[in-house]
N, CA, C and O atoms as a Maestro MAE file, in Angstrom:
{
 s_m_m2io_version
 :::
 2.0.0
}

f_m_ct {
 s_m_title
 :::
 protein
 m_atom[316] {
  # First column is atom index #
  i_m_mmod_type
  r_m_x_coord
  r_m_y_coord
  r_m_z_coord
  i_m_residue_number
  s_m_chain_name
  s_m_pdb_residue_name
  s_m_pdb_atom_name
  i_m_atomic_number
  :::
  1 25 89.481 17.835 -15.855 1 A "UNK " " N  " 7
  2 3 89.710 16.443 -16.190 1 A "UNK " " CA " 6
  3 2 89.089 15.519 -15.130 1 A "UNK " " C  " 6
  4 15 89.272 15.634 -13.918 1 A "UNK " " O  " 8
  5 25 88.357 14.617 -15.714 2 A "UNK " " N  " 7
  6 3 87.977 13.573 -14.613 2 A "UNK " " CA " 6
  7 2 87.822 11.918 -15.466 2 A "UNK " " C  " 6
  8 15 87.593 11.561 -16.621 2 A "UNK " " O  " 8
  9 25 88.004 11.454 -14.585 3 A "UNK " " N  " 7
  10 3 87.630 9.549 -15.417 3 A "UNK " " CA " 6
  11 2 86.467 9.594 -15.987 3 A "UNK " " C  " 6
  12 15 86.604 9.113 -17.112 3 A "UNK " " O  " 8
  13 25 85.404 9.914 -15.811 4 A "UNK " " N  " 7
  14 3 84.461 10.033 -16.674 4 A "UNK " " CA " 6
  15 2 84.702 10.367 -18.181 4 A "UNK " " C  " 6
  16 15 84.407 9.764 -19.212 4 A "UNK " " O  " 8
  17 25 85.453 11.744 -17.894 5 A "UNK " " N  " 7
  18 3 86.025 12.818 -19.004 5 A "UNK " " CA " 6
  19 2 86.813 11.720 -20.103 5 A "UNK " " C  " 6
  20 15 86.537 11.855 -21.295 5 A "UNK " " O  " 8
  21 25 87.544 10.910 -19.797 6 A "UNK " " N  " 7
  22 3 88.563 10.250 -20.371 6 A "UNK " " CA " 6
  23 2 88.225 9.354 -20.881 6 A "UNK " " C  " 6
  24 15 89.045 8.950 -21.706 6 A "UNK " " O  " 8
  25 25 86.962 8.535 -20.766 7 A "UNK " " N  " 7
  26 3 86.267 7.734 -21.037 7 A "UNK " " CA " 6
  27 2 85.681 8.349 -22.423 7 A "UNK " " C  " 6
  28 15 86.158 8.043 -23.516 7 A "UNK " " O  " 8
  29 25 84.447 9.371 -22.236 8 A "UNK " " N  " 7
  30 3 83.888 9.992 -23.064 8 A "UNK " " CA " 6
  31 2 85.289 10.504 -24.439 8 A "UNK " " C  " 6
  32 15 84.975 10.685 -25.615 8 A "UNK " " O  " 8
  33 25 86.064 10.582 -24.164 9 A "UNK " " N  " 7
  34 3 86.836 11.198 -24.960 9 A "UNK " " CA " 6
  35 2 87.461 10.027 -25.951 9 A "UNK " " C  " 6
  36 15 87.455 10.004 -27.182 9 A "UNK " " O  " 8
  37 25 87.892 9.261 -25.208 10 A "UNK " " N  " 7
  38 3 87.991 7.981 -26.110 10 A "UNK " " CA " 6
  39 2 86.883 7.433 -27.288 10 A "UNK " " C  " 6
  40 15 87.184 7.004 -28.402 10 A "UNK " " O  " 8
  41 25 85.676 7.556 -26.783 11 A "UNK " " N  " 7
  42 3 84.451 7.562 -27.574 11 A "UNK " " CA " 6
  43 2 84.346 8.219 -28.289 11 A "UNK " " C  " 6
  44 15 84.185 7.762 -29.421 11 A "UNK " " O  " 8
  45 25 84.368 9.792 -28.097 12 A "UNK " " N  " 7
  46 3 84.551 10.630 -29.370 12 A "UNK " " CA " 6
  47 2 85.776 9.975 -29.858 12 A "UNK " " C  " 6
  48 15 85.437 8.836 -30.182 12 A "UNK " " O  " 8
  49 25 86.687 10.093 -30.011 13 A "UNK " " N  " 7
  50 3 87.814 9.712 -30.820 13 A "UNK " " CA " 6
  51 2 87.461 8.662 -32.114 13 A "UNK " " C  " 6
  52 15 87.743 8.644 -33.312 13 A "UNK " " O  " 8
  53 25 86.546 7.648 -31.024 14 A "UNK " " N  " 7
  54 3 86.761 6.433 -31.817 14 A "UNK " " CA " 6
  55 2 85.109 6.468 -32.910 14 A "UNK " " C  " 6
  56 15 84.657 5.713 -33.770 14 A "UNK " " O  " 8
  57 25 84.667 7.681 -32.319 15 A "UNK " " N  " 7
  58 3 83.329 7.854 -33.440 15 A "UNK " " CA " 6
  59 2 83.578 8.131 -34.678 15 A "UNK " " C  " 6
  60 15 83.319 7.678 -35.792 15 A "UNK " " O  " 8
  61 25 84.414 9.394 -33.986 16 A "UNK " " N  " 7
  62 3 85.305 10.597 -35.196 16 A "UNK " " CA " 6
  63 2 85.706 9.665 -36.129 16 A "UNK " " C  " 6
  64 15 85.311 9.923 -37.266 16 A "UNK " " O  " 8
  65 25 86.321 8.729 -36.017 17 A "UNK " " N  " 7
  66 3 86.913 7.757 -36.770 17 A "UNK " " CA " 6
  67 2 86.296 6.956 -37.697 17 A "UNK " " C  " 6
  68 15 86.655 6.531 -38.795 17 A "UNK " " O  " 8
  69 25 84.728 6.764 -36.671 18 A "UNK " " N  " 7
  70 3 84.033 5.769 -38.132 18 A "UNK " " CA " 6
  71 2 83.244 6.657 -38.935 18 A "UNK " " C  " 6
  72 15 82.891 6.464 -40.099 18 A "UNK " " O  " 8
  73 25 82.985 7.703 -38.171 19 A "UNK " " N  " 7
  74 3 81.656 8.866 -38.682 19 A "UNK " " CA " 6
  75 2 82.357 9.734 -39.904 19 A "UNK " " C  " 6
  76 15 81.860 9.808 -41.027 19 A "UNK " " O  " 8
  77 25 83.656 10.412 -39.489 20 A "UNK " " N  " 7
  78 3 84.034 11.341 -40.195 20 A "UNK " " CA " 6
  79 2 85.404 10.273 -41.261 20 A "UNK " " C  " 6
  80 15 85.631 10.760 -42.368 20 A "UNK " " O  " 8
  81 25 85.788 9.638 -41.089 21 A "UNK " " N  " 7
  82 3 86.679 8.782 -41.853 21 A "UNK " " CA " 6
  83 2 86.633 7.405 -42.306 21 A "UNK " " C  " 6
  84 15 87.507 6.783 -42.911 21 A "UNK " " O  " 8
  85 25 85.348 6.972 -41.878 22 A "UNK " " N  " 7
  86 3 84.992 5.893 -42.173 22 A "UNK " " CA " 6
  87 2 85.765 4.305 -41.709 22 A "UNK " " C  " 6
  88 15 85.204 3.230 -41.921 22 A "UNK " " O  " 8
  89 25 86.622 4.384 -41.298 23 A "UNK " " N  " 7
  90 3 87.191 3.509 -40.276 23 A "UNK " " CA " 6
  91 2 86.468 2.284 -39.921 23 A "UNK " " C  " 6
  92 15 85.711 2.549 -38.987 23 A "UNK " " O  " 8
  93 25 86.398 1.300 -40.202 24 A "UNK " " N  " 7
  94 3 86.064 -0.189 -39.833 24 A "UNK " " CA " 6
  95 2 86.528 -0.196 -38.420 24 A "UNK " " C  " 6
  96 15 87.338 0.625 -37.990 24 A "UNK " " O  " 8
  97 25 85.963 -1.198 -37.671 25 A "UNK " " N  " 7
  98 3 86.275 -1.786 -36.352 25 A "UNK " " CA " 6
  99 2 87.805 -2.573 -36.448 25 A "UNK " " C  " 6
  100 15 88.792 -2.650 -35.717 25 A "UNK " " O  " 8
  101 25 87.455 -3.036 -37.614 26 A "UNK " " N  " 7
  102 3 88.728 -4.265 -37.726 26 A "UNK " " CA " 6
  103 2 89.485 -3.633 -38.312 26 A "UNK " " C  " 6
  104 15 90.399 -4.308 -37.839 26 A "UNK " " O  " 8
  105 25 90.007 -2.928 -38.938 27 A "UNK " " N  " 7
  106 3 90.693 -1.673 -39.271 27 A "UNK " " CA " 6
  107 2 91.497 -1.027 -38.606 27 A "UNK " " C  " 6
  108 15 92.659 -0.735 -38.891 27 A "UNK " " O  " 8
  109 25 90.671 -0.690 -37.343 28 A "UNK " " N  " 7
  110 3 91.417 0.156 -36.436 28 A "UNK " " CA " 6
  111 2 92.113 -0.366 -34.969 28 A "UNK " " C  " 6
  112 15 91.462 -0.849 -34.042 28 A "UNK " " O  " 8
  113 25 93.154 -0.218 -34.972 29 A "UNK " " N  " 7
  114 3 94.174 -0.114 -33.525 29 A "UNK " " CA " 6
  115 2 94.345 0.722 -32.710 29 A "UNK " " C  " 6
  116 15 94.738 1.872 -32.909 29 A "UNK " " O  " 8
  117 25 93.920 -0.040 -31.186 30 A "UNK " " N  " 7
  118 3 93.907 1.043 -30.626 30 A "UNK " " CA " 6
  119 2 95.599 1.038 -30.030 30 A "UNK " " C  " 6
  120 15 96.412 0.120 -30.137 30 A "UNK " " O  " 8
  121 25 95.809 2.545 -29.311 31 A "UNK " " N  " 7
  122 3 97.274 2.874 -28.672 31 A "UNK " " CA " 6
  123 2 96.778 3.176 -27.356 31 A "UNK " " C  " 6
  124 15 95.883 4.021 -27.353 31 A "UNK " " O  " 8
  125 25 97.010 2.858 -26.588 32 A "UNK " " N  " 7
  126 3 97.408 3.611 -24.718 32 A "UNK " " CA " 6
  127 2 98.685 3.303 -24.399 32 A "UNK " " C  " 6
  128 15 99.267 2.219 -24.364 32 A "UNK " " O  " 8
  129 25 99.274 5.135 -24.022 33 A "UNK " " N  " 7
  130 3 100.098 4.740 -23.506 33 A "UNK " " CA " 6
  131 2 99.921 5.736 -21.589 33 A "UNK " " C  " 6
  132 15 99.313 6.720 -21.167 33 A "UNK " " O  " 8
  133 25 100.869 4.687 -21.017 34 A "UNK " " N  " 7
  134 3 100.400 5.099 -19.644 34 A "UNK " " CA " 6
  135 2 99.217 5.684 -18.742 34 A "UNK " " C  " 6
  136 15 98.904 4.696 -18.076 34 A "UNK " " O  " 8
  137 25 98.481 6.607 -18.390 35 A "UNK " " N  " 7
  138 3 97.205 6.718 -17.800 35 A "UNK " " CA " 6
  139 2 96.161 6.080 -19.017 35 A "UNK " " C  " 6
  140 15 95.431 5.089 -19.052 35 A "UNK " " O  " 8
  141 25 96.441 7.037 -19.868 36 A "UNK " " N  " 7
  142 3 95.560 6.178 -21.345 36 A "UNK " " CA " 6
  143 2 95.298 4.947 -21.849 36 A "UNK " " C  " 6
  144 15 94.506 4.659 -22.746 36 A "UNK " " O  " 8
  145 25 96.489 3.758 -20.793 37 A "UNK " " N  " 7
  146 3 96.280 2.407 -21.334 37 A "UNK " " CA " 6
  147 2 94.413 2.000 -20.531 37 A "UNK " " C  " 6
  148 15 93.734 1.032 -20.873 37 A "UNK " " O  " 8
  149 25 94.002 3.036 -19.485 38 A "UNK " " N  " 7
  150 3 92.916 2.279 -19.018 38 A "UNK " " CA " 6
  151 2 91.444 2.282 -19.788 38 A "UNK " " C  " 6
  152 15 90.478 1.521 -19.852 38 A "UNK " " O  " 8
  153 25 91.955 4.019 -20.527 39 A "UNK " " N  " 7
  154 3 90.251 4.194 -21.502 39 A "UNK " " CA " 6
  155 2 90.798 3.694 -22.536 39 A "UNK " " C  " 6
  156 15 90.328 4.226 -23.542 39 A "UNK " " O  " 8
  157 25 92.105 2.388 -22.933 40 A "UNK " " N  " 7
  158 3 92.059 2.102 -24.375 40 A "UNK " " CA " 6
  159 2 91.381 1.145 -24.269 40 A "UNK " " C  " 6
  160 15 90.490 0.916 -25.087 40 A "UNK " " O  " 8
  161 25 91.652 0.288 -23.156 41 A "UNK " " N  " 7
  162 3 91.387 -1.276 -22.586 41 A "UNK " " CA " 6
  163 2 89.828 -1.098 -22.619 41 A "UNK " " C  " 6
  164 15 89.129 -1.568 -23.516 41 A "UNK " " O  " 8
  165 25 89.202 -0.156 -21.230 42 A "UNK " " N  " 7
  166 3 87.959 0.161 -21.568 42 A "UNK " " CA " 6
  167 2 87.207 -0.071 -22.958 42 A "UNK " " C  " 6
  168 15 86.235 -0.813 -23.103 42 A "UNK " " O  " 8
  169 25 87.666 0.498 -23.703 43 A "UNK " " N  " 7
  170 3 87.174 0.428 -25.236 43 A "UNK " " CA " 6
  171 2 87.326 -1.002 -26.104 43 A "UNK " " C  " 6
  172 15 86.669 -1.530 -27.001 43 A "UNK " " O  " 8
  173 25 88.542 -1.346 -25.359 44 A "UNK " " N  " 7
  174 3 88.974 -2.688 -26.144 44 A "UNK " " CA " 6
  175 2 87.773 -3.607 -26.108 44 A "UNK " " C  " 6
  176 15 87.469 -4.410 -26.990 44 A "UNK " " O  " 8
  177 25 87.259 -3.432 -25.200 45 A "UNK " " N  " 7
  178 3 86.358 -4.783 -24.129 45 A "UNK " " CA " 6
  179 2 84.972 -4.636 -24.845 45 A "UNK " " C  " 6
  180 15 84.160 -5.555 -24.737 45 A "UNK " " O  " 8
  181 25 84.699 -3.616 -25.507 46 A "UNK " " N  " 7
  182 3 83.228 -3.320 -26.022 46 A "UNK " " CA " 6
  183 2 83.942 -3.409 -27.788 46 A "UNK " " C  " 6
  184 15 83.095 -2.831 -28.470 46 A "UNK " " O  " 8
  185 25 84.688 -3.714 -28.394 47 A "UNK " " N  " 7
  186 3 85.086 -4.226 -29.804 47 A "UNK " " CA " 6
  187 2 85.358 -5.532 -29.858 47 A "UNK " " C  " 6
  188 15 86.471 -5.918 -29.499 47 A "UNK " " O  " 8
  189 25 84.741 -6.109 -30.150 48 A "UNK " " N  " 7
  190 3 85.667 -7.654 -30.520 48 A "UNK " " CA " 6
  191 2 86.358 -7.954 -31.492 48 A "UNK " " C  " 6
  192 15 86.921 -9.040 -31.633 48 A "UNK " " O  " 8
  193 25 86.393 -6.915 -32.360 49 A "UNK " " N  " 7
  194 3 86.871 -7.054 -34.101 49 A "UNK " " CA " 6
  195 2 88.094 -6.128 -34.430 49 A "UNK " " C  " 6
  196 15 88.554 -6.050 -35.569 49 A "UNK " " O  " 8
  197 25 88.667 -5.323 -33.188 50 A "UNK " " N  " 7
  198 3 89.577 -4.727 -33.324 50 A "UNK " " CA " 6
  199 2 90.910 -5.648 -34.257 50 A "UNK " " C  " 6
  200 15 91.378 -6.784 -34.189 50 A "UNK " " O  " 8
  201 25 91.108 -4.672 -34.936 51 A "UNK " " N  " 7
  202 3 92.555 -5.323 -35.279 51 A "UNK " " CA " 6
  203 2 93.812 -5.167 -34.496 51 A "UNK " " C  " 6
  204 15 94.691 -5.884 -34.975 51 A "UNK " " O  " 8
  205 25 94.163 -4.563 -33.581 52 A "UNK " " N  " 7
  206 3 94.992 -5.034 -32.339 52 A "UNK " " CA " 6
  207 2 94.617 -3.893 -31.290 52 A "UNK " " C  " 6
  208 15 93.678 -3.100 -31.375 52 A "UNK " " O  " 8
  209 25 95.678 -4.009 -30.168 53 A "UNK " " N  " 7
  210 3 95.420 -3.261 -28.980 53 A "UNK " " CA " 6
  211 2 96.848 -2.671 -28.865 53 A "UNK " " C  " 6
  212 15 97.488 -3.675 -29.177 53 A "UNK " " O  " 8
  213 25 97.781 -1.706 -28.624 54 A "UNK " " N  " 7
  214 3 98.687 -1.770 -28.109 54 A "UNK " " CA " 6
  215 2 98.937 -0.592 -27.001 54 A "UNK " " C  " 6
  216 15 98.588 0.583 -26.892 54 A "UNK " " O  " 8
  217 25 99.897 -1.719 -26.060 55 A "UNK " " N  " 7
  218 3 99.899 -0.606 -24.676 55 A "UNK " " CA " 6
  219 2 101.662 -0.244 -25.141 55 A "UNK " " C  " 6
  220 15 102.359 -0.914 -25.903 55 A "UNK " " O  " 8
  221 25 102.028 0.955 -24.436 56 A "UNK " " N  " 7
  222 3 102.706 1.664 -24.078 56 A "UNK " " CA " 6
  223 2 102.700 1.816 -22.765 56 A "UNK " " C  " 6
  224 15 101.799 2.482 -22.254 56 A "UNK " " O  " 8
  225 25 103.691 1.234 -21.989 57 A "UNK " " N  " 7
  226 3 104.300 1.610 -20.464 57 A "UNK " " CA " 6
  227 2 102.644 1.886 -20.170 57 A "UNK " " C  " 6
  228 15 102.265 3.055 -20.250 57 A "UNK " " O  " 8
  229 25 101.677 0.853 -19.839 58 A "UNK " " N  " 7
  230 3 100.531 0.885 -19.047 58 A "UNK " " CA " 6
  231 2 100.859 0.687 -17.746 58 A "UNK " " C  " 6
  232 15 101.702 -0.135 -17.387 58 A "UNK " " O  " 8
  233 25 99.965 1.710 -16.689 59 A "UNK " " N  " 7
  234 3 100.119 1.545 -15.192 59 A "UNK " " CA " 6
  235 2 99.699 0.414 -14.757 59 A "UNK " " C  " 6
  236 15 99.249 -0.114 -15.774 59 A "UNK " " O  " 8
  237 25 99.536 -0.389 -13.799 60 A "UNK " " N  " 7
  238 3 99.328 -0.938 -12.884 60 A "UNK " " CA " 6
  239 2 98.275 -0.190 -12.290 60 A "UNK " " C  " 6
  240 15 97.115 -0.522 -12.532 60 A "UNK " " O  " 8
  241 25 98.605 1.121 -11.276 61 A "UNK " " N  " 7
  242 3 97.581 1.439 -10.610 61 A "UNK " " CA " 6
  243 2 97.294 2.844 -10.510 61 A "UNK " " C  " 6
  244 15 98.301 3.530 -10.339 61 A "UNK " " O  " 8
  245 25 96.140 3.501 -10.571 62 A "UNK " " N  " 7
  246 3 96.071 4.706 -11.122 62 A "UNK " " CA " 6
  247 2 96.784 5.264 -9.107 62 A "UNK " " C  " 6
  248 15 97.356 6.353 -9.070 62 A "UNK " " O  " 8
  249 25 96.679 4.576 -7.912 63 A "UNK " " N  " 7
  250 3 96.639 5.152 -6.897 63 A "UNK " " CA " 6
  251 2 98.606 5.019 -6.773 63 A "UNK " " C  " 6
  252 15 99.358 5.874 -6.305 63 A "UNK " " O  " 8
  253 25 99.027 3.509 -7.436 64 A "UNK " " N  " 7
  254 3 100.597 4.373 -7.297 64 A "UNK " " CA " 6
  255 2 101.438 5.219 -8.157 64 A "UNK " " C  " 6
  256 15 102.644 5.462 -8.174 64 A "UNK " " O  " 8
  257 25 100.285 5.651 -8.970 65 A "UNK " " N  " 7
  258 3 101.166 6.903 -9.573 65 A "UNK " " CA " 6
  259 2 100.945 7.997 -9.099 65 A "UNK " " C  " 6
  260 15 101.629 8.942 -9.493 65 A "UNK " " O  " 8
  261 25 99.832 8.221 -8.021 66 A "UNK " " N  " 7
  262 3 99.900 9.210 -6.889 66 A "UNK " " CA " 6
  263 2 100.400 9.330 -5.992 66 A "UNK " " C  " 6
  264 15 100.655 10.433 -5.507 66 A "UNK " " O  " 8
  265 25 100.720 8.159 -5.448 67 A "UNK " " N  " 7
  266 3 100.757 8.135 -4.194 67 A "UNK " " CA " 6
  267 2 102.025 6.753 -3.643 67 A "UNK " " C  " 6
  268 15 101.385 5.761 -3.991 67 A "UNK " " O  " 8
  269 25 103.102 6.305 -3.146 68 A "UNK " " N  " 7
  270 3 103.591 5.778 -2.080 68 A "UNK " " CA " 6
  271 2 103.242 4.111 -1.743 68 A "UNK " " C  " 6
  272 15 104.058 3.346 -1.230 68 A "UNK " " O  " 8
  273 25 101.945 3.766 -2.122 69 A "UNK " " N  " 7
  274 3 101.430 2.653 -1.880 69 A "UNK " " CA " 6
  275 2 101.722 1.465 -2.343 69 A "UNK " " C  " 6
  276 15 102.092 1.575 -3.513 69 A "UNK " " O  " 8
  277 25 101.735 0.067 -1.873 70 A "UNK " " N  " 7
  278 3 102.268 -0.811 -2.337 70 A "UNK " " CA " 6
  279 2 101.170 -2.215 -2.968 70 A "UNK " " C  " 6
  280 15 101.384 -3.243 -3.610 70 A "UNK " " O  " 8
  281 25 99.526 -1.331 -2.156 71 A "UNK " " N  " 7
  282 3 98.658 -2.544 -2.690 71 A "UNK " " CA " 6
  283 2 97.828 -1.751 -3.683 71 A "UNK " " C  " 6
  284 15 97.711 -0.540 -3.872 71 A "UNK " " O  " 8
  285 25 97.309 -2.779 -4.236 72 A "UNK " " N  " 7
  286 3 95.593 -2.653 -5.418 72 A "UNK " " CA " 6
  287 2 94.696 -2.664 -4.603 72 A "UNK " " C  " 6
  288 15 94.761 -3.588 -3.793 72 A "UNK " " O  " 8
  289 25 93.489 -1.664 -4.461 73 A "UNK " " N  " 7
  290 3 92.312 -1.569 -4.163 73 A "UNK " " CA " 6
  291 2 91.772 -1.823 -4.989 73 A "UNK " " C  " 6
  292 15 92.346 -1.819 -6.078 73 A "UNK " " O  " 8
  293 25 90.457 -2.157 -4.899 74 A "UNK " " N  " 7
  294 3 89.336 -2.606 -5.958 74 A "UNK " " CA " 6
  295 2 88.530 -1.528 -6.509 74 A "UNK " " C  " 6
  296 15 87.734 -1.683 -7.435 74 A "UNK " " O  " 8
  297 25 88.828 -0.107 -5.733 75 A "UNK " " N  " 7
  298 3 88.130 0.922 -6.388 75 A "UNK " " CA " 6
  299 2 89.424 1.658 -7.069 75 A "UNK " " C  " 6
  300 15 89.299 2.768 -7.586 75 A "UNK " " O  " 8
  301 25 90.443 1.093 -7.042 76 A "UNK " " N  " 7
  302 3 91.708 1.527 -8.269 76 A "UNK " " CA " 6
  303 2 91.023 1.431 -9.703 76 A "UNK " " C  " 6
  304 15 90.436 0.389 -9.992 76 A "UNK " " O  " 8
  305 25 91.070 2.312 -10.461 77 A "UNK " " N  " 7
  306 3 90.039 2.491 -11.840 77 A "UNK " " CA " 6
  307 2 91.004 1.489 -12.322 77 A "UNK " " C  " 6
  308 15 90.919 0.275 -12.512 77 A "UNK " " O  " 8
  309 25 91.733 2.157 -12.431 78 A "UNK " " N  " 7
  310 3 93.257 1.448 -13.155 78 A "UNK " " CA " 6
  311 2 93.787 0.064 -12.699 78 A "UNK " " C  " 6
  312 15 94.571 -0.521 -13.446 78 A "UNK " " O  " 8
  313 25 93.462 -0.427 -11.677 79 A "UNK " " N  " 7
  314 3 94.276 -1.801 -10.997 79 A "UNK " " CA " 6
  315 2 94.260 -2.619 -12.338 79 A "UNK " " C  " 6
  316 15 94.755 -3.745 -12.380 79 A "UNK " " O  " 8
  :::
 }
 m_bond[315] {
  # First column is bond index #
  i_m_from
  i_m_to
  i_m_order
  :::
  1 1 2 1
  2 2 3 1
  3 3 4 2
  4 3 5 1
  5 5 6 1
  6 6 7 1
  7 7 8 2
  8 7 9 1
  9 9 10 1
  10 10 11 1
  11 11 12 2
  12 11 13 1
  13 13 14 1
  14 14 15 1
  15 15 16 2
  16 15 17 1
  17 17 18 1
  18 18 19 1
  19 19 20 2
  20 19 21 1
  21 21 22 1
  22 22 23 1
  23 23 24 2
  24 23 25 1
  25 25 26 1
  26 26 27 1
  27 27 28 2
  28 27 29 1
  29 29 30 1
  30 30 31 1
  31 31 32 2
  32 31 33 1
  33 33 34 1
  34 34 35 1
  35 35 36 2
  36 35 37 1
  37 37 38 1
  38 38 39 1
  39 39 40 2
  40 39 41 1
  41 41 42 1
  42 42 43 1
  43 43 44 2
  44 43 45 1
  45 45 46 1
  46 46 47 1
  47 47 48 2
  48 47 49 1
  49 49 50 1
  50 50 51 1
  51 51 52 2
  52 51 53 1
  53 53 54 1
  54 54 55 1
  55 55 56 2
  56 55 57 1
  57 57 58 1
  58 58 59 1
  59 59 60 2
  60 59 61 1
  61 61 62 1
  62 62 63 1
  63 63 64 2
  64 63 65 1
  65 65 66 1
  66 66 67 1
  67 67 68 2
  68 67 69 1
  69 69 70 1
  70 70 71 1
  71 71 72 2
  72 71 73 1
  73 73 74 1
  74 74 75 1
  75 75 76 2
  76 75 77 1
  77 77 78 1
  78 78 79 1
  79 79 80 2
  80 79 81 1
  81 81 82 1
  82 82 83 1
  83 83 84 2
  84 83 85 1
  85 85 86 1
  86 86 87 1
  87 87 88 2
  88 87 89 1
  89 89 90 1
  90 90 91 1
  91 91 92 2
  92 91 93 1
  93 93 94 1
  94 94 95 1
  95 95 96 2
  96 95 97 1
  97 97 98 1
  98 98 99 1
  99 99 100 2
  100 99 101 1
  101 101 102 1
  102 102 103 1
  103 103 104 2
  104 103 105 1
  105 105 106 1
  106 106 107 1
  107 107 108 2
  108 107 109 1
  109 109 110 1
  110 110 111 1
  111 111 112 2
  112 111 113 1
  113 113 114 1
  114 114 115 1
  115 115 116 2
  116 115 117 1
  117 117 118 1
  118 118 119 1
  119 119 120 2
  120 119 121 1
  121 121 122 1
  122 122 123 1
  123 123 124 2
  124 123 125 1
  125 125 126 1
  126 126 127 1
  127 127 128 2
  128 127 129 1
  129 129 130 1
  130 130 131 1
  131 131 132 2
  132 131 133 1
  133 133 134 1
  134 134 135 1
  135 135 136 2
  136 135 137 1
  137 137 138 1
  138 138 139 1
  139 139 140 2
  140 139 141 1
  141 141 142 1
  142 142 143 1
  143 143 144 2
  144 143 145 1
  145 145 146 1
  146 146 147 1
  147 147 148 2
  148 147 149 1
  149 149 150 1
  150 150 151 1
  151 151 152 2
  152 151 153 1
  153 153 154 1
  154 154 155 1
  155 155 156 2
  156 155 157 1
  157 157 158 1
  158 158 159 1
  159 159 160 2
  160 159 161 1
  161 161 162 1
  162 162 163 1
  163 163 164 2
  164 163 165 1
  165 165 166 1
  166 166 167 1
  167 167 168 2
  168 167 169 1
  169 169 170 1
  170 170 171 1
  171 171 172 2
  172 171 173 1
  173 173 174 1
  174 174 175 1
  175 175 176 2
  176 175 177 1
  177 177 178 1
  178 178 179 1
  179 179 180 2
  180 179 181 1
  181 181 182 1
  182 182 183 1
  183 183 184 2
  184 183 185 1
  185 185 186 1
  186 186 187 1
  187 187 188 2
  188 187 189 1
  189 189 190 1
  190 190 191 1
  191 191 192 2
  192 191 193 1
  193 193 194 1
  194 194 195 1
  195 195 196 2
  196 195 197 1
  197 197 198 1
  198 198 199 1
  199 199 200 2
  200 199 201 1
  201 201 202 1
  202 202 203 1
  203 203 204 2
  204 203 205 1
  205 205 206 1
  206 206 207 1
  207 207 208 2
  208 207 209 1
  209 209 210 1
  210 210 211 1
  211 211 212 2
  212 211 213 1
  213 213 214 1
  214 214 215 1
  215 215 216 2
  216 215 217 1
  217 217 218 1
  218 218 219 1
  219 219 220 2
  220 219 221 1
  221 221 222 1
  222 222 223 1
  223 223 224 2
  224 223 225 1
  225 225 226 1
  226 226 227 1
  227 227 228 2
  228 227 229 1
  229 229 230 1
  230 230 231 1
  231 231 232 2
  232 231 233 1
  233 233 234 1
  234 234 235 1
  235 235 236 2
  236 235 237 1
  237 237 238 1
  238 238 239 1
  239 239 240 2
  240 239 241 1
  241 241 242 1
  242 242 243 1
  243 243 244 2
  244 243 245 1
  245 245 246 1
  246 246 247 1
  247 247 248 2
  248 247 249 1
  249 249 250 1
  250 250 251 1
  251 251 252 2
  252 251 253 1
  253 253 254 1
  254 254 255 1
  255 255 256 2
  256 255 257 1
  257 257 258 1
  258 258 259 1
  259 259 260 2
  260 259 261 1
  261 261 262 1
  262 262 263 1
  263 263 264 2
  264 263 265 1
  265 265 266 1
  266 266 267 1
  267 267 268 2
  268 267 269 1
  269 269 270 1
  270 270 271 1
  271 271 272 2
  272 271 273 1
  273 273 274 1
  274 274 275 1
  275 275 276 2
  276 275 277 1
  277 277 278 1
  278 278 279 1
  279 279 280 2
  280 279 281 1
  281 281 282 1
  282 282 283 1
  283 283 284 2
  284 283 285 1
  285 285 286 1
  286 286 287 1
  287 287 288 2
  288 287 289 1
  289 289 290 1
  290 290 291 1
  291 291 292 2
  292 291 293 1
  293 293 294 1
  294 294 295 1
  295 295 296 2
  296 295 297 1
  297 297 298 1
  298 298 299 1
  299 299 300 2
  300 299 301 1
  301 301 302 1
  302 302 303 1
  303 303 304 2
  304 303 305 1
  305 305 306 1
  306 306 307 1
  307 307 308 2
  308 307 309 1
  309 309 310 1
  310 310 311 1
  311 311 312 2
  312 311 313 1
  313 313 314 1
  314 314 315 1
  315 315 316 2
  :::
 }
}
């Protein structure tokens, strides 16, 4: 597993969807919930015609769900 990985996977998902089921942009909603709210958002940002977005308990920061910390870095994928 890597952020790259999670990215790409969202993409397939959302191909699968128009390729193999035919799925409109505006049609489809996306879901993230928690680590997943960041490759939904990702995706959100390149649709403008989505018919909604919804998060589920989205993180804040991919570094305090590792770790102890109390700030956002700018290389936080997730901030």
């Amino acid at each position: 597993p890597s952020e790259q990985n999670t990215y790409a996977d969202i993409e397939a998902a959302y191909k699968c969807l128009q390729d193999t089921y035919g799925a409109k942009e505006e049609d489809v909603i996306l879901y993230g919930q928690s680590v997943g709210s960041g490759p939904t958002l990702d995706l959100a940002t390149r649709l403008p015609r989505l018919r909604a977005v919804v998060l589920h308990s989205p993180i804040m920061s991919g570094l305090r769900v590792m770790y102890p910390v109390k700030r956002s870095y700018w290389f936080d994928i997730y901030k």
